[in-house]
Every structure is written in C-alpha cells, then in structure tokens.
N, C-alpha and C positions, 0 to 999 in steps of 0.2 A: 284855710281853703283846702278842699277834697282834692285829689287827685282826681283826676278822667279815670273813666272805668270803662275798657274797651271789651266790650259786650262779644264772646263767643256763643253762638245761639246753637242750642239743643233742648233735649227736657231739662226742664228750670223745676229747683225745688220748691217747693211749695208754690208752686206758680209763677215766682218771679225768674228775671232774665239773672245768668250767672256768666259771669266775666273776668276778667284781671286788671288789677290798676297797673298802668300806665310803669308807675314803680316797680311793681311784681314782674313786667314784661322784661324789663331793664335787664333784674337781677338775674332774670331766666336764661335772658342770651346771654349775661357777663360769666354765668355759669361754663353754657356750651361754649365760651371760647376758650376759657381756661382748659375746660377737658379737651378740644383740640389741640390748643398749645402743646399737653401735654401730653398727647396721644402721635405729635407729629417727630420729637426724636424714636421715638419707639417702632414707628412704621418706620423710620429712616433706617433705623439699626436693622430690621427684620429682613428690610430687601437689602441692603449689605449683605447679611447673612444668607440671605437666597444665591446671589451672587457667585458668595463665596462655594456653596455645594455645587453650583453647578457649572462653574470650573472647575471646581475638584474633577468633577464627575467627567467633562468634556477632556479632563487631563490624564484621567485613567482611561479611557477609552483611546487615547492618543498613546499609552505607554503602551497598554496592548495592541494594539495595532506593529507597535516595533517587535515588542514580542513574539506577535506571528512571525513576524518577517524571518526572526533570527530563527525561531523554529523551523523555520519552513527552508533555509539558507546555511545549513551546516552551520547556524552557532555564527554564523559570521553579522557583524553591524548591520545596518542599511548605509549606504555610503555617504559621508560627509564629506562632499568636494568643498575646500574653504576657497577657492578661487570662482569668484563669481561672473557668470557666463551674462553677457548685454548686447544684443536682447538673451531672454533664455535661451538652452539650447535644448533641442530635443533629441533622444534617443542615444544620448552617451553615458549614458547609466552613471553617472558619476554623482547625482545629487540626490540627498532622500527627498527635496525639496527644493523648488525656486521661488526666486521674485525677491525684489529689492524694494524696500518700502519707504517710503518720504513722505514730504505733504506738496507732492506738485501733484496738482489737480488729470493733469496731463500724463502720469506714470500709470500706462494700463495694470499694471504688478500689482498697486494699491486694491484691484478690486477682481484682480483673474485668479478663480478657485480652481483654473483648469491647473495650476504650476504647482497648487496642493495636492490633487487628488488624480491628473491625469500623468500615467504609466511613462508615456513620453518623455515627461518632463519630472516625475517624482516616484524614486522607487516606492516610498513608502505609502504612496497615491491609492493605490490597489488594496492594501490591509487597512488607511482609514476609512476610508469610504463617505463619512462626510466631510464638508466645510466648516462646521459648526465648530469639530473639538476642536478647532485651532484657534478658537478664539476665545477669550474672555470676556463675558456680559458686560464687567466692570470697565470693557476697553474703552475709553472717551472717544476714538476716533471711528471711522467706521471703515477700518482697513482688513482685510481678511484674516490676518496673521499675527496673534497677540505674543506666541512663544517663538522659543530661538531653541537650535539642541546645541549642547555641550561641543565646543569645539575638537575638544579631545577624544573623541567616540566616532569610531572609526574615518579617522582623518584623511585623506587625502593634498599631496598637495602637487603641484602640475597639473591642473586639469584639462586645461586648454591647452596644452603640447602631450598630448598621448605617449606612452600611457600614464596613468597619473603613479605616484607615489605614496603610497602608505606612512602614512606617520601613528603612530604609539597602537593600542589595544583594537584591534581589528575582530576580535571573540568576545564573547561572554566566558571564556574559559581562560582568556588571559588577565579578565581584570580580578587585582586581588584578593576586593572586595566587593560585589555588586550593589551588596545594603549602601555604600559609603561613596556611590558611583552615579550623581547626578543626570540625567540626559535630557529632558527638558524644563524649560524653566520658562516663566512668564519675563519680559523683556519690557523698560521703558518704552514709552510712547517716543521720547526723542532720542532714544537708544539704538530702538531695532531699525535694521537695514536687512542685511543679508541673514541667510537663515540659521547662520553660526552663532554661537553665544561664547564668549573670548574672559577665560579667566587666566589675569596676569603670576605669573610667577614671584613677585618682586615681597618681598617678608619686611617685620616693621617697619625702620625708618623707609626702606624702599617699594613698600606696599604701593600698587595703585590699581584703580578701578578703569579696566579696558571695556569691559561692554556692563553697562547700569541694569540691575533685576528691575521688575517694578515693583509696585507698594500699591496695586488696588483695593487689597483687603486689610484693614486699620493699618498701613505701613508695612505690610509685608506681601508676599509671595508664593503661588502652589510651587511646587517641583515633584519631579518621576525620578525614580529612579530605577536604577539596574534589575532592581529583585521583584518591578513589579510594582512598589508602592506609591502613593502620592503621599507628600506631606508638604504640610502648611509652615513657613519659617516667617517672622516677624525681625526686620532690619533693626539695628542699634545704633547705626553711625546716620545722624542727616546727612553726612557728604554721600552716604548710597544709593538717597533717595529727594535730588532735588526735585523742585516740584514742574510739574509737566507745562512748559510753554508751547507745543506745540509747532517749534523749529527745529533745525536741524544746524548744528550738531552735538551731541555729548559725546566729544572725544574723549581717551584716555587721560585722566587726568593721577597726578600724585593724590595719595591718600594714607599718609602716615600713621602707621601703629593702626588701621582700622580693622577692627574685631570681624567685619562681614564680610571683609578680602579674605581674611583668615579662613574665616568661616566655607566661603565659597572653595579653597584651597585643600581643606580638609576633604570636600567632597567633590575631588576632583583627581585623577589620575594625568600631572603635567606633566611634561615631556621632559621635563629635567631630571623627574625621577624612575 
C-alpha cells in the first residue's frame, strides 16, 4: 500500500502535480524539531551571556559614577551610613543610597528610584543618573536594587544620633590597595535589604557568610572595584550560593574553611586590620 501523497500545487514537471508523501512530511518536521531542540540551549546560553555584558556594563557606569564623586569630593568616599533610616530620611547626607528591600508587596522601597538617584535621599543619586545601573537583567525579581556597596567603604556609624562616626578608609588615598578594594557587588535576591554588603571577619574554622553575593551569571558575580574595574568572579563553595526562594531571610550563617569568604576577605579592607 502507497503512502498519500499530499499535493503542494505549483509548476508540475512535466505536467504532473508534485508533492510529498505523507512519510517525507513526518521526517521533515522530525527534522526541524531536532534543529530546535538543539538550537534552544544555545539561545539560552547567548542571552545569559547578553545578561552578563550588560551588567558588566550597568556595573561600570555605577563604579564611575563613584568615581566622579570622589573626584569631585577631595578623594573622600560617598558616604556609607550602615544605620538604616525607616522611612528614608532625606537631606542628611549620610547615605550614598536608601531603601530596604524585601518581598512585602506593600514596601514602597521595593520599587522608589527616587532613594537611588534623588540628591535628598542619595549622595551618589546626582553622578548616576539612571535607575537602570543598579540593576541586573538577571534579577528574577523586579525590585529596583540588584547591588549592595562594601560595608567597609567609607563607613559611617551613628547615623541617626548626629553626627555620625567614621569607621575605617574614608579616601582613595587611604586604601592600600585600590585594585584589591571591592565596592560594589551584585547581592542575593534573599540576601539584599539595606544598601550595605557585610563581609565577616571570622578565618577557617571561624569563617561565616554575613551578607550572600549572588550567582546570576553560571554561579557567579560582577564586582567594581576601587581602580575603576569590573570583574566577573565565579563562587566555589554551594554554601555561598544557595538557591533563591524568594523569602526572607539569609542570615549570617557559619561557613567553615570556605574558599569565597576568604576570597571576599582578600578583597576587602576590615576593620580589624
């Protein structure tokens, strides 16, 4: 028994109709889905990789932005109040940045780009000038604020009892190292809150992870640094990068002997030392 022969009508050779069996259709589509199949990690990988440039890129326009600042500020920080103001407070110069971010639906912080970019409320508001570099494509949520800066860069602490106090490298001329000198970093989704990013002091056995980096790009992270640069670090330890529930909270937890506390440590000027 023939196969059907499903007749596609145009000029027929030698006068007859030309078409495809039934069969030949089959193996045509069994074709194109294969080539989908394998055409769909490959787009998946590509806009990853979109992703990942264009937070690089939203990350370097965010380092310089600090950069003006310091230029523009005799060499001094933009100020890191670690004492977080509820509601924001405006016009105490004390924060580069506000807003505290959760997943209550109800927390205007979660979506006000005014506490990123307006002067009132963010020194460093005036040198970014968008919304955008603050965020990462990769973010799953749709919260304004994907990074946190280095708590240890130009620290403040009393903020809310005037005046505040200074804690550790308040210049670019104090820190040792600027290459080796972190400032900001992309932050877990159930990590970030306030606009500090908290690296513990505590070595091997006493190692622990206070504020979680994230892992949107294959398990790792952009970071800026002091000199101006962005670079791409990929985490080592799964306890660095548990996977995003979308609650709150990743406390400080013990994290023994781990390589990426180290790691975090190394690029980091603590107040111990």
């Amino acid at each position: 028994m023939k196969s059907p022969r499903i007749v596609i009508w145009g000029r027929a050779a030698l006068g007859q109709q030309c078409g495809f069996t039934l069969l030949e259709l089959l193996v045509v589509i069994a074709v194109i889905a294969v080539l989908a199949s394998l055409s769909v990690p490959a787009l998946s990988k590509a806009k990853a990789r979109a992703h990942r440039i264009a937070c690089m890129n939203n990350l370097k326009q965010l380092q310089l932005a600090w950069w003006t600042y310091v230029h523009d500020n005799d060499d001094h920080f933009p100020p890191n109040g670690r004492n977080r103001a509820q509601p924001p407070l405006p016009d105490a110069g004390q924060w580069w940045a506000q807003g505290y971010l959760d997943y209550d639906p109800a927390n205007s912080d979660n979506s006000n780009t005014a506490l990123l970019l307006d002067g009132r409320y963010a020194q460093l508001g005036p040198y970014a000038q968008s919304a955008q570099i603050f965020r990462c494509p990769s973010d799953p949520t749709s919260r304004v604020r994907s990074v946190s800066m280095n708590r240890n860069v130009g620290a403040l602490e009393r903020c809310l009892t005037p005046p505040p106090i200074p804690i550790g490298p308040q210049k670019l001329s104090q820190l040792r190292d600027p290459s080796r000198q972190f400032i900001f970093i992309e932050e877990h989704p159930d990590s970030i809150g306030f606009v500090t990013f908290t690296v513990n002091g505590g070595i091997g056995p006493d190692a622990k992870i206070a504020s979680y980096p994230a892992a949107y790009h294959e398990r790792g992270a952009n970071l800026s640094f002091a000199d101006g640069r962005v670079e791409y670090h990929r985490w080592q330890d799964a306890r660095t990068v548990p996977p995003v529930k979308f609650t709150r909270w990743l406390a400080q937890t013990e994290s023994e002997d781990n390589p990426d506390v180290k790691w975090l440590q190394e690029h980091t000027e603590l107040e111990s030392e």
